[in-house]
C-alpha positions in Angstrom: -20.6 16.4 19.9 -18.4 17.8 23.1 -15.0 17.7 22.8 -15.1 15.5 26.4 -17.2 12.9 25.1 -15.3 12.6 22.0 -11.7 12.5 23.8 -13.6 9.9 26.5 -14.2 7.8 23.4 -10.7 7.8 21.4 -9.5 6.7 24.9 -11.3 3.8 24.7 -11.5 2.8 21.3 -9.2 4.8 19.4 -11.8 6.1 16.9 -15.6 7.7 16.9 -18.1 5.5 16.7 -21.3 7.0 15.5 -24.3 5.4 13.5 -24.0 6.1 10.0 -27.8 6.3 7.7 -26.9 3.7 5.7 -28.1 4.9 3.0 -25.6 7.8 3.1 -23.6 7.3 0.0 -20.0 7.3 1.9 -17.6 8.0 -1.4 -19.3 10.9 -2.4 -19.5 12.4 1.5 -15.8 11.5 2.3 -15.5 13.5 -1.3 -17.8 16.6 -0.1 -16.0 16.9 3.2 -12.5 16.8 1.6 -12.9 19.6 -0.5 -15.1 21.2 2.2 -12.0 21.6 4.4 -9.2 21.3 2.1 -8.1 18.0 3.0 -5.7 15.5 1.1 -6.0 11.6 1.4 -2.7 9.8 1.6 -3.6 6.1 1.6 -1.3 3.3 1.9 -1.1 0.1 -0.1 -1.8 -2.1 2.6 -5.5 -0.7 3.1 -8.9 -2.3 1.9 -9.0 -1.4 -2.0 -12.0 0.9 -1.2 -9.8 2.9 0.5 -7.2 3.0 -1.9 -9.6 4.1 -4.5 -10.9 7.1 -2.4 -7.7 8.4 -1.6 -5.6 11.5 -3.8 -2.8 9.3 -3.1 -1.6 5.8 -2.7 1.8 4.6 -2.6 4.8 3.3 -0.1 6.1 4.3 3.0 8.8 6.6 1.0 6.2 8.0 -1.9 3.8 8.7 0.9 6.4 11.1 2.9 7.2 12.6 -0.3 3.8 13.5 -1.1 3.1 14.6 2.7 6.2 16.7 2.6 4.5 18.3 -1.1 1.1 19.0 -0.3 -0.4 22.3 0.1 -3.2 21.1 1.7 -4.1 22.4 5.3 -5.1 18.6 6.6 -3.2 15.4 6.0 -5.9 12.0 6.5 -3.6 9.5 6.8 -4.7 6.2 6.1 -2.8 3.6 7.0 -1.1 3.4 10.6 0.2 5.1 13.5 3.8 5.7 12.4 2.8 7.3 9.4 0.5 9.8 10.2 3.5 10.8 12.9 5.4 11.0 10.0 3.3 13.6 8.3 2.9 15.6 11.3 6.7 15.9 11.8 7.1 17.0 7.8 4.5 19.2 8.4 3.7 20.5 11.9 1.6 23.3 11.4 -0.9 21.1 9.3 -3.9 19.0 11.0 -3.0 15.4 10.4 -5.7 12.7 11.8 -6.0 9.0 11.3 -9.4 7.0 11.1 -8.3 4.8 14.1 -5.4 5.4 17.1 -4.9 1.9 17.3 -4.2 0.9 13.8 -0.1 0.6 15.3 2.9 -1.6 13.4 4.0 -4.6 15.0 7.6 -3.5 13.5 7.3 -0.5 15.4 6.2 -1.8 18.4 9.1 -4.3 18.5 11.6 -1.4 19.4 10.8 0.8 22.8 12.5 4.3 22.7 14.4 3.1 26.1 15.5 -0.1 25.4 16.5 1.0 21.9 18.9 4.3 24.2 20.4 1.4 25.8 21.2 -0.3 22.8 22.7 2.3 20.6 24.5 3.5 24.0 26.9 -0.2 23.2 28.1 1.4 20.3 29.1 5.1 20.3 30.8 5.1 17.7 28.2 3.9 15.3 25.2 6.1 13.2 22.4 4.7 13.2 20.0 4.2 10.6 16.2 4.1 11.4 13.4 2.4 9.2 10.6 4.6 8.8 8.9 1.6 10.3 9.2 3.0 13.8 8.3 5.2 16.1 8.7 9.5 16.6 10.4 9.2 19.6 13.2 6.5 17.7 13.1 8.5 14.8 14.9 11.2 17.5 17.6 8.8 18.4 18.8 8.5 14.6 20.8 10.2 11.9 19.0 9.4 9.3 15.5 7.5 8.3 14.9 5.0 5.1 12.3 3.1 3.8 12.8 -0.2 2.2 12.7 1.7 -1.5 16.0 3.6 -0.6 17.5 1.3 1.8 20.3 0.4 -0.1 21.0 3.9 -1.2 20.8 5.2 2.2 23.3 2.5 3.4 25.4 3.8 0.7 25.7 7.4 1.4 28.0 6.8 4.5 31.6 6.3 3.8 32.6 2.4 3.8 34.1 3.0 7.2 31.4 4.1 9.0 30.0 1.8 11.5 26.3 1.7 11.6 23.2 0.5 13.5 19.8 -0.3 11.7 16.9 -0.5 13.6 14.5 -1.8 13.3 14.0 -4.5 11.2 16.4 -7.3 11.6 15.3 -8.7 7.7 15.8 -5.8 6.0 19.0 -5.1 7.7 19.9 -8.7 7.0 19.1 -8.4 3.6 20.8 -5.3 2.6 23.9 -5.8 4.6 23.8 -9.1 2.0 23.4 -6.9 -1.0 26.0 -3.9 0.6 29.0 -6.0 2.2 28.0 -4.3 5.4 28.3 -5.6 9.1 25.7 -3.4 10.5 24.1 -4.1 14.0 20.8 -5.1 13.8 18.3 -4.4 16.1 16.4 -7.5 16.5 13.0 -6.4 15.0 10.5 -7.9 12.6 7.0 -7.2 10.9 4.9 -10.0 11.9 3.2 -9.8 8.7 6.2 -10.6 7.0 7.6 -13.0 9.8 4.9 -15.6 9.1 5.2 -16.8 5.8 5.5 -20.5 5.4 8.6 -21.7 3.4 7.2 -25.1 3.0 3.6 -23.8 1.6 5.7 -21.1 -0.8 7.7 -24.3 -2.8 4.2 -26.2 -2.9 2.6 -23.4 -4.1 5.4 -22.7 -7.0 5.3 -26.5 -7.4 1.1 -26.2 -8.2 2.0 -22.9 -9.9 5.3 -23.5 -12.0 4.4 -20.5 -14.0 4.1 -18.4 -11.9 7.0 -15.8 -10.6 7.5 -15.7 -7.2 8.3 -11.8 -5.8 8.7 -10.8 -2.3 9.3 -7.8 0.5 12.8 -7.6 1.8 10.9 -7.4 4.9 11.2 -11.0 4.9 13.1 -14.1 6.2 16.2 -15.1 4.7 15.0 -18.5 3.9 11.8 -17.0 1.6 13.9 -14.2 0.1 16.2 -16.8 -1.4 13.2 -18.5 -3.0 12.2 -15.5 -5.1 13.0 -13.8 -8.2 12.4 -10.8 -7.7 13.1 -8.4 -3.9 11.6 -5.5 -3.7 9.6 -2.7 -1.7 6.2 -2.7 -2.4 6.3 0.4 -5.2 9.1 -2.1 -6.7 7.0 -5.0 -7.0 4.2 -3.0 -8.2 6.6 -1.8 -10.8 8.4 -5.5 -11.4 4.7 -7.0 -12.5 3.8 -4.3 -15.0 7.5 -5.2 -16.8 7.4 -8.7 -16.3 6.4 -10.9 -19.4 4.9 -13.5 -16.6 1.4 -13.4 -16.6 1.5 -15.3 -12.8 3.1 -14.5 -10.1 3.1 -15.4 -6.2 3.3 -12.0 -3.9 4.7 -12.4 -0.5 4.0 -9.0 1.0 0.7 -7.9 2.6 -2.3 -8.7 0.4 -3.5 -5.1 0.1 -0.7 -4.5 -2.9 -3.0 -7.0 -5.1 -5.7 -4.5 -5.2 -2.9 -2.0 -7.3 -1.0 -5.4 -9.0 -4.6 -6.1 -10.4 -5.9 -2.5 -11.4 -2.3 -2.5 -12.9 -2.5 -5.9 -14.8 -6.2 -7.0 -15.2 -4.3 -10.0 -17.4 -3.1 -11.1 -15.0 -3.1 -13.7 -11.6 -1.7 -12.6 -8.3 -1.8 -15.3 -5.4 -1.1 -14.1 -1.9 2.2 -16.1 -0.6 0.5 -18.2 2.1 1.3 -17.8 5.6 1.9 -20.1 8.3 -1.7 -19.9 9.8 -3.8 -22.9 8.5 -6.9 -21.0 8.8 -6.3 -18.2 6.3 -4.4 -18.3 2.9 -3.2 -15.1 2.5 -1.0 -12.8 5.4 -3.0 -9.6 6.0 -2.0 -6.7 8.5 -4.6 -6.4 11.3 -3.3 -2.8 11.6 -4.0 -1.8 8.0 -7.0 -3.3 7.9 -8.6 -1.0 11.2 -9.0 1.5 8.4 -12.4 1.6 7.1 -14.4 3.9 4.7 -17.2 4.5 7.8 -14.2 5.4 10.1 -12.7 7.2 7.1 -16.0 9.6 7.0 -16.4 9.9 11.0 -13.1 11.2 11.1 -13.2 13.7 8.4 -16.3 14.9 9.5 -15.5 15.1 13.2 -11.6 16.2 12.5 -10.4 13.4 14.6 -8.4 11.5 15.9 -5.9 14.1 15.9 -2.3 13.0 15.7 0.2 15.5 17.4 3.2 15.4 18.9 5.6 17.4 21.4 7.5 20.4 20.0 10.7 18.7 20.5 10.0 15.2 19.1 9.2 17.2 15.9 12.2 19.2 15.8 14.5 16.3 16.4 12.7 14.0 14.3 12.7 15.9 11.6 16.2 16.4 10.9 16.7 12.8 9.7 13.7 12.7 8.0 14.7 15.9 5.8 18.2 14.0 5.1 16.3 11.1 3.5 14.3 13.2 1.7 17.0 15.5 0.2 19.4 12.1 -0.6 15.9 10.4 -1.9 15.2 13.3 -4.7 
C-alpha cells in the first residue's frame, strides 16, 4: 500500500481500514508480527479485555512509562490513547512508537490547550507547576515536573512546604490531594469526563441494594463520590486494594476496563461498575479507550502505523519532567 494513500486515510480516519479474512486467527498474527519486528505491547487498563490479554504489558499510566522507559524493544504499540503513546515517544525517541487509532484522544487532555494553559501559568510566576501525565506533549513542556495519580501525593511532597504550585490538569485530583497534603495549589479547571459523570444518587442506591459490598473509587473523581468510598486510589491501587480486601463485593467507580484485571485477579469475586449519570447505560466507559481494537491492533502492526512522532524540541523539553518523575518514582 502507498505511503500517500495510507497518510490520505489516517487523515481521515485516524487508523487503516483494510478487510481482514475473517478467518485469520488475529491473536496468533498480532503474536507473529510482534516477534517478526521486535515489537512490545504496552496496553492500558482501560482497553477491551482482549486487548489486555494480548499485550506484554498492562498496567497504569505510571507502570506503563516505566515499562516504556525499560524496554529494549525497537517498537513501542501503545494501546490505549493519544497522550500515552506521546509519552513513549518522548522516553524513547529513537524507537517507532504507533497507536491503533489517532483519534483515540483524553477528554482530560483535551480540557487544557497549550495557549490558554501559557496564559494561565503566566498569573503566577512564582509557582512550579505540576503536570498530570493526563495531558498533552506540548503541556508537558510548560512544567517542572509530571505525575500520575499513583505518585501524586509523593510528587506534591517533594517540593519544600513553601513552594507555590500549579497542577494542571485535573481539577479532582488536585482537589483531592491538596485535601490529603494541606496544600493550596492552583488548579487548572480540568476533568475526565469519564470520571465527571458518576451519579451520587445511583452510587448510595446501589450500596443501599448492595450493603456488602465495598465501594472504591479513582481520585479522578468528584468530591461528593470520593467521600462516599472506602477506599481512593489509582487504578494499580484498586487493583491491589481488591486482592487484600476480605470483601468479596465491591462497587468500582473508575472506567469499567479495570474489571477485566479485578476479575482475572479475584474470580471469587463480584465487581459492579459505579453507575453513571446516563440512564441508558449502567456502567461509565471511555469512548477513547475503547477505539482500540484487536483488527486495528493487527492493521497497525502489520502496516507500522499510525506513527506517533513529535518535534525535536517538544521531546527534549518534555522530557526533562518526565525523567524527574521517573527518578523520584523509583
Amino acid at each position: 500500500m502507498e505511503q500517500l494513500h495510507i497518510d490520505k486515510m489516517l487523515d481521515e480516519k485516524g487508523y487503516i481500514e483494510e478487510t481482514i479474512d475473517p478467518s485469520l486467527k488475529l491473536v496468533e498474527e498480532i503474536k507473529r508480527l510482534k516477534k517478526e519486528k521486535n515489537a512490545v505491547i504496552l496496553s492500558h487498563f482501560y482497553v477491551e479485555g482482549a486487548l489486555q490479554d494480548i499485550a506484554d504489558y498492562v498496567g497504569d499510566s505510571l507502570g506503563l512509562a516505566q515499562a516504556a522507559a525499560s524496554t529494549d524493544a525497537e517498537m513501542i504499540v501503545f494501546v490505549g490513547v493519544h497522550f500515552m503513546a506521546e509519552t513513549a515517544k518522548i522516553i524513547n525517541p529513537d524507537k517507532k512508537v504507533i497507536l491503533p487509532d489517532l483519534k483515540a484522544s483524553c477528554s482530560l487532555a483535551e480540557s487544557a490547550p497549550a495557549d490558554k494553559f501559557a496564559e494561565f501559568k503566566a498569573k503566577y510566576p512564582d509557582h512550579k507547576v505540576i503536570t498530570y501525565v493526563n495531558a498533552t506533549a506540548a503541556l508537558k513542556t510548560m512544567s517542572d515536573i509530571v505525575c500520575t495519580s499513583a505518585n501524586a501525593k509523593k510528587i506534591v511532597d517533594s517540593f519544600p512546604e513553601d513552594q507555590k504550585l500549579i497542577f494542571a490538569p485535573d481539577k479532582n485530583l488536585g482537589n483531592y490531594i491538596n485535601s490529603i497534603t494541606g496544600r493550596s495549589m492552583v488548579l487548572w479547571d480540568g476533568a475526565c469526563m469519564v470520571h465527571e459523570q458518576y451519579s451520587v444518587e445511583k452510587i448510595i442506591d446501589l450500596m443501599d441494594a448492595h450493603p456488602d459490598a465495598e465501594f472504591i473509587a479513582h481520585p479522578e473523581c468528584e468530591k461528593p463520590v470520593l467521600l462516599l468510598a472506602k477506599h481512593i486510589g489509582s487504578t494499580t491501587a484498586l487493583l491491589n486494594y481488591v486482592q487484600s480486601s476480605d470483601a468479596k463485593k465491591f462497587i468500582v467507580a473508575t472506567e469499567s476496563g479495570i474489571l477485566h484485571q479485578m476479575t482475572k485477579a479475584c474470580p471469587d469475586k463480584v465487581f459492579i461498575p459505579a453507575p453513571s449519570n446516563d440512564s441508558t447505560c449502567a456502567c461509565n466507559d471511555c469512548e477513547y479507550m475503547k477505539l482500540n481494537s484487536l483488527q486495528k491492533l493487527y492493521i497497525c502492526l502489520k502496516h507500522e502505523q499510525p506513527e506517533v512522532t513529535l518535534p525535536q524540541d517538544v521531546i527534549e523539553k518534555a522530557r526533562i519532567p518526565i525523567q524527574r518523575m521517573l527518578e523520584i518514582s523509583k
